[in-house]
Each structure stands twice: as structure tokens, then as C-alpha cells.
C-alpha positions as CSV (number, residue, x, y, z in Angstrom):
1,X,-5.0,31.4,-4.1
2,X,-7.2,32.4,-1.3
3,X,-5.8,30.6,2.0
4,X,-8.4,28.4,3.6
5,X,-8.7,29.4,7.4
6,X,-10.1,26.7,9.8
7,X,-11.5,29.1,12.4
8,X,-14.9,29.7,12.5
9,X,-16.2,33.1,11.9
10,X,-15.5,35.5,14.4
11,X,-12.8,33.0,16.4
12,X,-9.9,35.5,15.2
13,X,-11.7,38.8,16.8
14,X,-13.1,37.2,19.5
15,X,-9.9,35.7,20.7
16,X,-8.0,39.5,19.8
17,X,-10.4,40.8,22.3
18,X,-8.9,38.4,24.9
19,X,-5.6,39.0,24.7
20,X,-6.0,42.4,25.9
21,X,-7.9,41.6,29.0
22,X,-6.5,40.0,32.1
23,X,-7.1,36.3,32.5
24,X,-10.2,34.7,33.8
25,X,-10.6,31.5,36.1
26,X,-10.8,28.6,33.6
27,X,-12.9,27.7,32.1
28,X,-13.9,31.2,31.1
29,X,-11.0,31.9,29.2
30,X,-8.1,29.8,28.7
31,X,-4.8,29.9,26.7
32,X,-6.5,28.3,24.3
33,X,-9.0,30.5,23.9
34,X,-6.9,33.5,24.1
35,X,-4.8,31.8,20.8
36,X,-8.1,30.0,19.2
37,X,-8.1,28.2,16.4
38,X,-6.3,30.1,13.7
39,X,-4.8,33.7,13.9
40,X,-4.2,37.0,12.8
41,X,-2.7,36.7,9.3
42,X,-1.1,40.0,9.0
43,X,1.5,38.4,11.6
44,X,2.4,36.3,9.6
45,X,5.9,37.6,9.2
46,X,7.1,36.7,12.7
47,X,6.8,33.0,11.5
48,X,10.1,32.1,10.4
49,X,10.2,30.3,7.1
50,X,12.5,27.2,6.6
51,X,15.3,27.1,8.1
52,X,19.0,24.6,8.7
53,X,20.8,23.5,5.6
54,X,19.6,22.3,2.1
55,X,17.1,19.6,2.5
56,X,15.4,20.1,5.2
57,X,11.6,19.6,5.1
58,X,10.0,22.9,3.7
59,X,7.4,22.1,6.8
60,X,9.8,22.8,9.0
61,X,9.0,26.2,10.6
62,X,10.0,27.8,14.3
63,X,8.7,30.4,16.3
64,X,11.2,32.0,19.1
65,X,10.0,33.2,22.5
66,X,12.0,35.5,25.0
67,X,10.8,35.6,28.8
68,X,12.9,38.7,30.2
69,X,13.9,36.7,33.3
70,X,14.8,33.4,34.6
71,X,11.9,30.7,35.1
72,X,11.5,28.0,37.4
73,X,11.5,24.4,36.6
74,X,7.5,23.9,37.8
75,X,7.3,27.1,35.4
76,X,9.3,24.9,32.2
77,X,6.8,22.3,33.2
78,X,3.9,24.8,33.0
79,X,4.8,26.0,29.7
80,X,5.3,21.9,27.9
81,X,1.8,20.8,29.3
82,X,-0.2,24.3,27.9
83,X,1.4,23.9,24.8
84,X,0.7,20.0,24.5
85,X,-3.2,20.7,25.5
86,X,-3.0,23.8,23.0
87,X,-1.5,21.3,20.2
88,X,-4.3,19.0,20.4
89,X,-7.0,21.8,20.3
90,X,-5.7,23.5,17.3
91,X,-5.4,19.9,15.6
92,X,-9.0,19.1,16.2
93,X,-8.2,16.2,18.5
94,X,-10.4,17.6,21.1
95,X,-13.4,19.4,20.8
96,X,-13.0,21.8,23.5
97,X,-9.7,23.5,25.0
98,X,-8.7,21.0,27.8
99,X,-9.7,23.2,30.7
100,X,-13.5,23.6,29.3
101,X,-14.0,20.1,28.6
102,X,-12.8,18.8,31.7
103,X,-14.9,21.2,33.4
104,X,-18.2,20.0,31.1
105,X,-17.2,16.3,31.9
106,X,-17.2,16.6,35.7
107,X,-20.4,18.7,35.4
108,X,-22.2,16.3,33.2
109,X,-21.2,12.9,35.7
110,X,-24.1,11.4,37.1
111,X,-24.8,12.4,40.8
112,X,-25.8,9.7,42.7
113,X,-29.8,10.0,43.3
114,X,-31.4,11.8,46.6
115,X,-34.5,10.8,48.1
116,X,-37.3,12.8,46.5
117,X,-35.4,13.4,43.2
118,X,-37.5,12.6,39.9
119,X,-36.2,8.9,38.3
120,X,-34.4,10.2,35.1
121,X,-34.7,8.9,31.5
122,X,-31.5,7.0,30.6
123,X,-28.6,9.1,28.8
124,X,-28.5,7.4,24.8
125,X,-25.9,5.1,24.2
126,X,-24.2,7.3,21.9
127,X,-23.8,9.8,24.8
128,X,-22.1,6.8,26.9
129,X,-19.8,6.8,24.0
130,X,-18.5,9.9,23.9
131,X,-18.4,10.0,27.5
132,X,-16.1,7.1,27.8
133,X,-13.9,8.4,25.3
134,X,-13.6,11.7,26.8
135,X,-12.9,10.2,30.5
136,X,-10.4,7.9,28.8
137,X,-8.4,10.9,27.4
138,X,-8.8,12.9,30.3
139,X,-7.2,10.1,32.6
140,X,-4.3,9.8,29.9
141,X,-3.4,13.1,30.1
142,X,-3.8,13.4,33.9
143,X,-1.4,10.9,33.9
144,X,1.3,12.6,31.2
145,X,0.7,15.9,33.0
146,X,1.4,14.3,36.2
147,X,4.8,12.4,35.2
148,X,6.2,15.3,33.2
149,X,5.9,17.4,36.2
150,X,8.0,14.1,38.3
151,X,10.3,14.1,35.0
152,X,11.1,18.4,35.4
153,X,11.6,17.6,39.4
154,X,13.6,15.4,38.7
155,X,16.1,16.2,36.3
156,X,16.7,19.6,33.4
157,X,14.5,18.8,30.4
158,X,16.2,20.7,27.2
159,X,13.4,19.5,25.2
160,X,9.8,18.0,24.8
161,X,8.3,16.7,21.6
162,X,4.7,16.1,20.9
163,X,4.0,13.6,18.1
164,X,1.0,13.5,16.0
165,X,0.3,10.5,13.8
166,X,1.7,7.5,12.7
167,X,4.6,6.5,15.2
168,X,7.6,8.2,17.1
169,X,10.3,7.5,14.3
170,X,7.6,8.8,11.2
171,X,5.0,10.9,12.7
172,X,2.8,12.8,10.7
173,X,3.4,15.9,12.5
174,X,6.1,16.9,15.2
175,X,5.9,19.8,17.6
176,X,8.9,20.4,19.1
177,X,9.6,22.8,23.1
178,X,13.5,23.9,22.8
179,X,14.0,24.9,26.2
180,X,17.8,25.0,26.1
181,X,17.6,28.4,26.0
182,X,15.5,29.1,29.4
183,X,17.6,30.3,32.8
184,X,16.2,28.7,35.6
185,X,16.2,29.9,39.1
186,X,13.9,29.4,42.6
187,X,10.5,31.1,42.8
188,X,11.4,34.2,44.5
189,X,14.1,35.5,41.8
190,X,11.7,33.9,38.9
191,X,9.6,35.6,37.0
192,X,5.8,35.1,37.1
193,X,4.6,31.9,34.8
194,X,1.1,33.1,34.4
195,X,3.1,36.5,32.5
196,X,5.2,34.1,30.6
197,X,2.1,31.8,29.6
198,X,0.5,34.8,28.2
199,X,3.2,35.9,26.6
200,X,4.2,32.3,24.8
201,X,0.7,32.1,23.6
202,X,0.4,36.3,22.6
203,X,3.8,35.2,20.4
204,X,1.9,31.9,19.2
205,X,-0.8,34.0,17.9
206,X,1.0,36.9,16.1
207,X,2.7,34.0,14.4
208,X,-0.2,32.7,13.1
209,X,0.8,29.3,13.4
210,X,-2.0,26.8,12.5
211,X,-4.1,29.0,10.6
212,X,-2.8,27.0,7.3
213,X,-3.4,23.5,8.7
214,X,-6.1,21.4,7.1
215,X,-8.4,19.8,9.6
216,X,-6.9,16.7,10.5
217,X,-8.9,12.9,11.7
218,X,-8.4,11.6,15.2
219,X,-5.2,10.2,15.5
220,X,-2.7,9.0,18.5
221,X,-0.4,11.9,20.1
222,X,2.9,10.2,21.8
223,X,4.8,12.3,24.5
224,X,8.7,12.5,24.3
225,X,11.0,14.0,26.6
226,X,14.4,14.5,27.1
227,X,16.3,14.2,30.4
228,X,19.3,12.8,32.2
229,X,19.7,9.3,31.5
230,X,20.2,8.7,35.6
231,X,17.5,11.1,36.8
232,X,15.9,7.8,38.1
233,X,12.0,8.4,36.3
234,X,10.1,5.2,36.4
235,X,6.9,5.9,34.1
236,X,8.6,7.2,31.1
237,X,10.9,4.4,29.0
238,X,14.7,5.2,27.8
239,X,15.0,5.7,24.4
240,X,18.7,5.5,24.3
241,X,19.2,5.6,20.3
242,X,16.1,7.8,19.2
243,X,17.1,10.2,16.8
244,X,14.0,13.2,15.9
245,X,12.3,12.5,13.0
246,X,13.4,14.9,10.2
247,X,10.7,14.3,7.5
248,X,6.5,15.5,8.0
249,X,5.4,19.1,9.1
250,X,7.5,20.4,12.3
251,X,6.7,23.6,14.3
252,X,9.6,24.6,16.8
253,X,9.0,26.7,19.9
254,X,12.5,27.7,21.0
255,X,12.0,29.6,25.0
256,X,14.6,31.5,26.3
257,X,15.3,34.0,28.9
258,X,17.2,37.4,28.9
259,X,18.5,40.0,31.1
260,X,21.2,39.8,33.8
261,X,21.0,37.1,36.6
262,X,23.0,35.4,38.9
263,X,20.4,32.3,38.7
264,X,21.5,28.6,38.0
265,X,20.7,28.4,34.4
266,X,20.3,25.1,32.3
267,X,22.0,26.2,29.4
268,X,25.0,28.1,30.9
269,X,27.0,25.2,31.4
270,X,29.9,25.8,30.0
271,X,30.8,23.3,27.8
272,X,28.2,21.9,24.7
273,X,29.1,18.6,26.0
274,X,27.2,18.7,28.9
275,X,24.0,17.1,27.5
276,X,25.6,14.3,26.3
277,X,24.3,12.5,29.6
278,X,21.2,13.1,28.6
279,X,18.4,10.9,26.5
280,X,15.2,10.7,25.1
281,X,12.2,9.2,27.4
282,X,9.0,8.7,26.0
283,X,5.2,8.4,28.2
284,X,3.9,4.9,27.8
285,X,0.4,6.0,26.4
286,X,-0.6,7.0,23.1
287,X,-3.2,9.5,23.8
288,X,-6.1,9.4,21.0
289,X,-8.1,12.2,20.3
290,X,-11.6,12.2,19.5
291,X,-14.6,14.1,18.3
292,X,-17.7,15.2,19.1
């Protein structure tokens, strides 16, 4: 049976192009943009198909990212907060890619009134609407952007989950960032993260990764991430006996980094053992989506 693709006509081509260019000050062109909404579905075959032992949900899926060098931890950082704002854009939770409709918000504020200027008809109350619930989603993930990049100061984060639907222990859809994989090092033997942005979202796109997805209502998106359990973070709350949810649709991004280095990686540390110290937290907000 013929697939049903949620991207609009043209999305597919038009964000093709893109990828071939070199990026453009937001909110020309984003990472969003450069993925859109859907895919190229002859790339279909570098999205792995179900995967760990018998019984595991056939919606589990995984697709598997290689930086050639080591990272740094603002770059880890980076990579969790694009991918959360890309989540919510491909799963119709916002109507515009984040960078674009922050940028529309600020420009459509009011302006406080100069002398001469022509008295102005009052905006419709539905307008106040969706203005309040953009600048209420907008301050929520100001704030989630903001203490994630406390939590990855802070402490190594070998993963990040981004929960759509229903609650943390049964969500209705779970996106989960492996970063176990990734070498980290300072900035000057690191590799460039606006290179390894556009490469995690190039590999996002080959994979064609949401193209399948029915359109989905506005639900809450919950924020979990895992860290040392003394790394001293106020904002997010322990979690000391969360297990991830194994049951609902699950996309896995697993990050790593090759070639030689003499860098301070997080997963070279010896001994499996060594993230036993460390827990899940998860951001005190629910952030709900909404629609134009």
C-alpha cells in the first residue's frame, strides 16, 4: 500500500537543495529546514529495522551517527537541544522550526507607541491566544535549553530522552540521544559542531525517519537526562529508580566519534561499571505543544 507522507509537496526537494549549500543565519535556514518534515525514501535502508532480543517493540528503530573526531561537551549539549527542537517540529507540536518562530514572535511583540505613530486597531483575541501559548513554550524551552547546558557543565551526560505523550514511565513516543559513544575533548583539539550538526541531521534525513509518522494532536514533551548522581544540578529532580520505558514507538540516535586521539573521552573508561554512579534527572516542565 502506498505510504502516506506528511510533507507537503515540494518539502522533500526543497530541503535536498539545502543540504548542499552552506548554512544560512537562522532563521533562513535551519536544521530543521535542512531535514524538513519527511525525507527522501530511497534512504530508507540506512534506518535500521528492529533490533535487541525477541520482544522488543517492532517500533523500536535506531539510527547511528559517526563524527570523525572528538566533540566538546558544549558541542554534546549542542547536538540534545537541536534534536529536541527538531523532534517537536517533525511531530507537529510547533508550527514552525524553533529558530523561525522565535524569530516571528519577537517581531510580532508590540512596540511600545511613539509620538506621531497612528493609534492601532486591537490584535483579535484569538491572536492573544496563540500568542500566549507560543511565549509560554518559548519560555519553557528557554529554560530546558538553559539547564541542560548547566547539567553537560556539570557532569558527562551518556544519554538524553525526549518523551512524547502520556507520562515518563508510558509515553506514547520516546526519542532517545546515546552519547556513550562520543570522545570528548577541549575546543581547540575538537572538531567543529556546526560540521557535526550538519552531518547528524544529513544522516537524520537519508534515514528517512519520520516520513511514516501519522500527524500527531498537541501533547506534553517531558525532558530526561542522565548524569552523575553528585554532579550537584538543582533544576532537574533525581529519578533514582527510573527504568526507560520499553513499550510505544522509540527512535534511537546513537553519536560516536572515530579516529585516533589522545582526548579525555566519556566512554573510554575502562571498566562498564563506571556509570553505575550515574542516574536519571528529569526538567520539571512538561512542555506542550501547540498549533496554529
Amino acid at each position: 500500500s502506498a505510504r502516506q507522507k506528511m510533507a507537503g509537496p515540494g518539502r522533500q526537494e526543497r530541503a535536498a537543495d539545502l543540504l548542499q549549500t552552506e548554512p544560512v543565519e537562522a532563521p533562513t535556514v535551519t536544521p530543521e529546514l535542512a531535514a524538513g518534515r519527511g525525507g527522501s525514501s530511497a534512504a530508507a535502508a540506512a534506518f535500521h529495522g528492529p533490533q535487541g532480543p525477541a520482544g522488543r517493540a517492532p517500533g523500536c528503530r535506531s539510527v547511528s551517527v559517526a563524527f570523525p573526531g572528538p566533540v566538546t561537551q558544549q558541542g554534546c549539549c549542542h547536538f540534545a537541544c537541536e534534536l529536541l527542537k527538531h523532534v517537536l517540529y517533525q511531530r507537529h507540536q510547533l508550527p514552525l522550526p524553533y529558530e523561525q518562530l522565535a524569530y516571528f514572535y519577537r517581531r510580532a511583540l508590540p512596540r511600545q507607541p511613539q509620538d506621531g505613530d497612528a493609534i492601532k486597531k486591537k490584535p483579535h483575541s484569538q491572536d492573544l491566544g496563540s500568542s500566549r501559548k507560543c511565549q509560554q513554550l518559548l519560555m519553557e524551552l528557554e529554560g530546558v535549553f538553559r539547564h541542560l547546558e548547566a547539567m553537560f557543565n556539570l557532569t558527562l551526560v551518556p544519554r538524553v530522552l525526549i518523551l512524547l505523550g502520556g507520562n515518563a514511565m508510558s509515553p506514547k513516543e520516546l526519542y532517545e540521544i546515546n552519547l556513550e559513544g562520543i570522545s570528548v575533548s577541549n575546543a581547540e583539539e575538537s572538531l567543529q559542531t556546526p560540521s557535526c550538526v550538519r552531518k547528524l541531521f544529513h544522516s537524520l534525513f537519508l534515514a528517512d525517519v519520520f516520513s511514516e509518522l501519522q500527524a500527531v494532536p498537541v501533547m506534553g514533551t517531558i525532558v530526561m537526562v542522565q548524569g552523575h548522581r553528585d554532579c550537584g544540578i538543582d533544576w532537574f529532580r533525581p529519578k533514582l529508580n527510573y527504568k526507560v520505558p520499553t513499550r510505544g514507538r522509540k527512535l534511537t540516535v546513537n553519536l560516536s566519534c572515530g579516529g585516533n586521539s589522545s582526548t579525555n573521552p566519556s566512554t573510554q573508561q575502562g571498566v562498564t561499571s563506571a556509570w553505575d554512579n550515574y542516574i536519571w534527572f528529569q526538567a520539571p516542565v512538561t512542555v506542550k505543544g501547540f498549533h496554529e
